[in-house]
N, C-alpha and C positions, 0 to 999 in steps of 0.2 A: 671708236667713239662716235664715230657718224653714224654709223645705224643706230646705236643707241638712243643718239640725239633726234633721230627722223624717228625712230620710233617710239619715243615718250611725245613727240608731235603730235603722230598720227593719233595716238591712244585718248589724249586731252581734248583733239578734234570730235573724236567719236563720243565721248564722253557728255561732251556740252552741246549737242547741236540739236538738239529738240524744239526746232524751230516754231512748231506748229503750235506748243503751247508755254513756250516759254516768257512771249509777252503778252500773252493773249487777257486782257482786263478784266472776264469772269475770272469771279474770286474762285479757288479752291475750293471744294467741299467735299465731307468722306462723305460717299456712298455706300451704302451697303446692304440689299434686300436682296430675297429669293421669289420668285413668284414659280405659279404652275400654268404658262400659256397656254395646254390643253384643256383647262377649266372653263364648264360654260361662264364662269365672271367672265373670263377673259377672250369672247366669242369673240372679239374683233381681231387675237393675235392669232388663231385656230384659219386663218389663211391668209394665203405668200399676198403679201402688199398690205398688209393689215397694221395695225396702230393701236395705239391705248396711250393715254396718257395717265401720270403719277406723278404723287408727292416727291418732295425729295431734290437736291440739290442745290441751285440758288431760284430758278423761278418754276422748278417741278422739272419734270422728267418724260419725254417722248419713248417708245420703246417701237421699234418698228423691225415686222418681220419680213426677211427676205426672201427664204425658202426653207424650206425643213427643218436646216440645224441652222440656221444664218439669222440672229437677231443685233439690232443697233440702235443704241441706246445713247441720246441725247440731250443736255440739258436747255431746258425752254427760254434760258437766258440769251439772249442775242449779245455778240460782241461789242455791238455800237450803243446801245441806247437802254441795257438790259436793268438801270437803276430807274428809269421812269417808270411810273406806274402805268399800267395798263400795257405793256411792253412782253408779247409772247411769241415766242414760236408756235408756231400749227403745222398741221399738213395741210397742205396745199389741193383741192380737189384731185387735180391731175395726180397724185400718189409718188409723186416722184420728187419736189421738193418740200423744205421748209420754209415760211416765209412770216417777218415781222411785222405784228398787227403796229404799229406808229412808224418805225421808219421804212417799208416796204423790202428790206434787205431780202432776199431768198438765198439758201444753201442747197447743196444735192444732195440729198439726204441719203445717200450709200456710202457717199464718206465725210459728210458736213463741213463741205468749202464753200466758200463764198461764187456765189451764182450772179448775183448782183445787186445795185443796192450800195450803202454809203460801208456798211462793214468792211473793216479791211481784214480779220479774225475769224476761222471758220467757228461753226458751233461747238462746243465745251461736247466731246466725247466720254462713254464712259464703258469700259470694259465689260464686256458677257461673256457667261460660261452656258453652255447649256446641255445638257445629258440626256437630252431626249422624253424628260419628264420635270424639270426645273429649269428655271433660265436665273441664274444669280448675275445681278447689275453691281459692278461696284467700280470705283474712281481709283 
């Protein structure tokens, strides 16, 4: 009976603990687009450390590539401040964070936690697929 008990424990632990975006105050939103980042539109994701930004989620969507098959894809809402207006994520010149044009927050944009800055919430992530000839973003 005690294992059973230790293990409907463990199971409910693992179940619930999605810390990262569990209280995180950007709202939800379905995502769901394909783009082709080898497309001259899209000259800026056509090399490693590259960017584009898009519509889409609650204040658009950053897309940033890492290397070959490796793209991450983030929403321009900031955790702390992302309902005022004029409130955006960027890239940061250095190519290596993101950072909020009002409250100065920056994240590490390889896996959007908080760098620094009044945010206590990393950046709203969003799932990529990519086949080597389509990259699909979805939530």
């Amino acid at each position: 009976m005690k294992k059973i008990s230790a293990a409907l424990v463990l199971l409910l632990l693992l179940v619930g603990c999605d810390y990262r975006n569990s209280k995180n105050p950007i709202p939800y939103v379905k995502v769901d687009f394909t783009i082709y980042p080898n497309d001259v539109m899209y000259y800026r994701l056509n090399t490693y450390g590259g960017y584009e930004y898009f519509t889409g989620g609650v204040n658009g969507i950053i897309i940033y590539r890492l290397d070959e098959w490796t793209f991450f894809a983030y929403d321009r809402a900031c955790s702390y401040d992302f309902e005022e207006p004029g409130s955006w994520l960027t890239v940061a010149p250095d190519g290596l964070r993101l950072v909020d044009s009002l409250c100065g927050s920056t994240f590490n944009i390889l896996d959007g936690n908080v760098l620094s800055g009044p945010a206590k919430w990393p950046a709203r992530k969003y799932n990529t697929y990519y086949d080597g000839m389509r990259l699909r973003v979805r939530s």
